[in-house]
C-alpha positions as CSV (number, residue, x, y, z in Angstrom):
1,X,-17.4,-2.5,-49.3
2,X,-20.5,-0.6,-48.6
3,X,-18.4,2.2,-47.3
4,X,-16.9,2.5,-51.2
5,X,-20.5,2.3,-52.8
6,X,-21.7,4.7,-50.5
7,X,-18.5,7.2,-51.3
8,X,-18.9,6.7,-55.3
9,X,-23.0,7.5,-55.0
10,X,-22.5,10.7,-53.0
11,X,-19.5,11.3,-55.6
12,X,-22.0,10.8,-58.6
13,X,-25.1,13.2,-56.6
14,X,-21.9,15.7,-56.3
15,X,-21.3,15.4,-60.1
16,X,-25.1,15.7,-61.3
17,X,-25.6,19.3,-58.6
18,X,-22.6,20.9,-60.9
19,X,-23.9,20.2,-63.8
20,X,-25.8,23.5,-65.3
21,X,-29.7,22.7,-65.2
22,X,-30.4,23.7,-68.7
23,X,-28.9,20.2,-69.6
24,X,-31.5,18.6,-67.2
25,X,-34.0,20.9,-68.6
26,X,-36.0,19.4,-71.1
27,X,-37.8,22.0,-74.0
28,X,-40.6,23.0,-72.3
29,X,-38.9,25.2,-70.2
30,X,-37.8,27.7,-72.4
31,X,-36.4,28.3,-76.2
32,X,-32.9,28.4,-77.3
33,X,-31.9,31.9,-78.1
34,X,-32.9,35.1,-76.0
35,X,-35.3,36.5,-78.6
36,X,-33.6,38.9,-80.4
37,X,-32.3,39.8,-83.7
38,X,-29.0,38.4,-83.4
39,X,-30.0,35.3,-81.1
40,X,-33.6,34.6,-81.9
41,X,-35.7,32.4,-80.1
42,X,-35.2,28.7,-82.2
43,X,-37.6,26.1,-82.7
44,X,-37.0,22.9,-83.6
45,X,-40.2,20.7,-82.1
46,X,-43.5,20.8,-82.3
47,X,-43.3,21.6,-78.7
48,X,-41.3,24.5,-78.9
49,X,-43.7,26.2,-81.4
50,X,-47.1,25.6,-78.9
51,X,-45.1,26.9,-76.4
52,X,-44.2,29.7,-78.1
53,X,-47.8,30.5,-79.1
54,X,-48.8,29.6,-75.7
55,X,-46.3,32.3,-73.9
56,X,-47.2,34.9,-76.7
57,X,-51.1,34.6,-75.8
58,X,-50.3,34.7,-71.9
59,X,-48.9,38.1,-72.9
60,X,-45.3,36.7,-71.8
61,X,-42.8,39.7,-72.0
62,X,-40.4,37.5,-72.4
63,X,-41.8,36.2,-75.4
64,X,-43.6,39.0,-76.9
65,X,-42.7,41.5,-79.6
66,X,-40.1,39.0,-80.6
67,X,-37.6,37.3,-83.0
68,X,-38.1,33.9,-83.6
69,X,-36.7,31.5,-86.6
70,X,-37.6,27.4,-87.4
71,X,-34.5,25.5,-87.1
72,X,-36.5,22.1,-88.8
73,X,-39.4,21.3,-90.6
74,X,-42.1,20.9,-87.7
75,X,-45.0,18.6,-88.0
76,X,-48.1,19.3,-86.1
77,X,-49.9,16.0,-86.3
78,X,-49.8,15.2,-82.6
79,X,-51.7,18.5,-81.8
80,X,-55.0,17.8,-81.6
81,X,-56.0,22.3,-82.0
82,X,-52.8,24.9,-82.8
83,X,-53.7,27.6,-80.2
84,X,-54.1,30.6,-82.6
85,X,-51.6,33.4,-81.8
86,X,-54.2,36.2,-80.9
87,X,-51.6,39.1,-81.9
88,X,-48.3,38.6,-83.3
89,X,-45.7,41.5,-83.0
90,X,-42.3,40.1,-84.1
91,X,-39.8,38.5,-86.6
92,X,-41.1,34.8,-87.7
93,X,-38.8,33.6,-89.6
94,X,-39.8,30.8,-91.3
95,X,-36.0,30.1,-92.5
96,X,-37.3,28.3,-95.9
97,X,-38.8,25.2,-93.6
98,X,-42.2,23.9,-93.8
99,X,-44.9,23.5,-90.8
100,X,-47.3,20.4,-91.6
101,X,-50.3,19.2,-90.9
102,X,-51.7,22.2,-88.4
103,X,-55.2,21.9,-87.4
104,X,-57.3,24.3,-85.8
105,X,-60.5,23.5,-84.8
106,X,-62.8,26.1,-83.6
107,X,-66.3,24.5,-82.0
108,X,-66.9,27.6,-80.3
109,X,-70.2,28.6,-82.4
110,X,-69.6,32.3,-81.8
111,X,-71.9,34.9,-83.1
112,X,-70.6,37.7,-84.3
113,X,-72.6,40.7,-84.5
114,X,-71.0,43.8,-86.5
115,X,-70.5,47.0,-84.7
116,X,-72.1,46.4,-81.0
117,X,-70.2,43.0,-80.3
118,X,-68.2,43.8,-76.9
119,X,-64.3,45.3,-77.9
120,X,-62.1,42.7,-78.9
121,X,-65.0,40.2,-80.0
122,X,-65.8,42.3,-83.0
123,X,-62.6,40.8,-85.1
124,X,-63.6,37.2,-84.8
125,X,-60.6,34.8,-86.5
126,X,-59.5,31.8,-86.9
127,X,-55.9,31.3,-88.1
128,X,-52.3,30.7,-87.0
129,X,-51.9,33.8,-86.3
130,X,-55.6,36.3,-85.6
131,X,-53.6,39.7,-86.1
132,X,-50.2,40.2,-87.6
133,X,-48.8,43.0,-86.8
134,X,-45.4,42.1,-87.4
135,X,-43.2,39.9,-89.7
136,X,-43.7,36.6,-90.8
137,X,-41.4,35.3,-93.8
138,X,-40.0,32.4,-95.7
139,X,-42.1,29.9,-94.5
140,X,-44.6,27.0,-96.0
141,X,-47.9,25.5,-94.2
142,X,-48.5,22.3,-95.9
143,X,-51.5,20.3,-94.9
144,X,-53.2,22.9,-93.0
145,X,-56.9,22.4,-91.7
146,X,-58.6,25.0,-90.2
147,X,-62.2,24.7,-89.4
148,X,-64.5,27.1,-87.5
149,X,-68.3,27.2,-86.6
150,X,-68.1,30.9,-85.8
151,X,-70.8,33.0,-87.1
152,X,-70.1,35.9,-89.3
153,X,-73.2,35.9,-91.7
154,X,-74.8,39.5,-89.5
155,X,-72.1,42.0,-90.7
156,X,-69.8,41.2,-88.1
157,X,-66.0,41.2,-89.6
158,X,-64.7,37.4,-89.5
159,X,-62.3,35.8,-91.1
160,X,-60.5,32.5,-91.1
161,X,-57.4,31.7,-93.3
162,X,-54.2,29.5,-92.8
163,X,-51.7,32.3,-91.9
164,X,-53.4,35.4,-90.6
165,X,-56.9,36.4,-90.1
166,X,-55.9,40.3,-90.1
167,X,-52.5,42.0,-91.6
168,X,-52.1,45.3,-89.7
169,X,-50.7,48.2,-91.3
170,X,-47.2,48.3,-91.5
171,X,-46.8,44.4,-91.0
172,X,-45.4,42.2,-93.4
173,X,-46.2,38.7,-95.0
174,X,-43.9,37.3,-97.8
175,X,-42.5,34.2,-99.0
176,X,-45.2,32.3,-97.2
177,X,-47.2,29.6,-99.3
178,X,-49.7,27.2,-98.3
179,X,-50.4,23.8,-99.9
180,X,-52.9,21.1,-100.3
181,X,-54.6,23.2,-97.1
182,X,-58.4,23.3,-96.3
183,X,-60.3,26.0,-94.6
184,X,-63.7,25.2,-93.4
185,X,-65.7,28.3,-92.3
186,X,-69.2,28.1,-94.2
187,X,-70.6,31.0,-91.8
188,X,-67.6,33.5,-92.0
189,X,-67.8,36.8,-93.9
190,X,-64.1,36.4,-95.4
191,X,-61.9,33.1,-96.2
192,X,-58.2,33.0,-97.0
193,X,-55.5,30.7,-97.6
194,X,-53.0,33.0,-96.2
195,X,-54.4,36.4,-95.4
């Protein structure tokens, strides 16, 4: 008898090692979709989009400059701080869903000092995304709270808003709306709703 149990478990381990391992995977290994037009990256969880945000600010080719579309309505209300998206450069298609209850919370207490703050620091933001300079469309942020202690009052530009802090040239913004959303930035030079 424990010859036949022994057989049927090293049949079942021989079963499980064929079987591919993006069923074992769970989503935080990847997205569905290989980023482009025609298969863009999906998201479905709350995961999936801090991952995505995640990959994007570690500069991740594979995940940069991308497509990506919302499969669901995504509610953010386990995530304690959205990691703003420091520079966006592809397709987010919002695919007429809805992302709740983001909050980003910035207890940095940057200064901001106009034209002799270090590169990069000059463009202070807060937002879900700091600088589009890409596409994000048909999408809805309901529930948004953004707050920031940042300091913008000595001429340095800052901004905090619930979409995009900064809209680069050439990049594109439509059919977003945000509702029943707070932004908190007393000390900022400029305060938006979406851009």
């Amino acid at each position: 008898m424990s010859k036949r149990i022994i057989s049927l478990i090293m049949a079942l381990i021989m079963l499980l090692s064929l079987c591919p391992l993006q069923v074992l995977a769970t989503g935080s290994e990847g997205l569905q979709g290989d980023g482009t037009e025609t298969s863009p990256y999906e998201i479905s969880t709350a995961d999936e989009l801090v991952f995505a945000a995640e990959r994007m600010n570690a500069n991740d080719e594979t995940y940069t400059g991308k497509h990506y579309i919302l499969m669901e309505d995504i509610d953010l209300e386990d995530v304690d701080s959205f990691p703003v998206i420091a520079s966006f450069t592809g397709d987010f298609d919002g695919n007429s869903k809805t992302i709740k209850n983001m909050k980003i919370v910035d207890e940095s207490g940057y200064t901001v000092e106009g034209n002799s703050t270090p590169l990069g620091k000059a463009g202070y933001g807060v937002a879900f995304v700091h600088k589009n300079s890409g596409s994000i469309h048909d999408v809805t942020f309901e529930k948004a709270s953004v707050s920031t202690n940042a300091d913008g009052s000595a001429n340095g530009y800052s901004g905090a808003a619930v979409v995009a802090v900064e809209n680069l040239n050439g990049s594109v913004i439509e059919r977003v709306s945000v509702k029943d959303s707070i932004v908190n930035a007393p000390k900022m030079t400029k305060v938006a709703g979406i851009v």
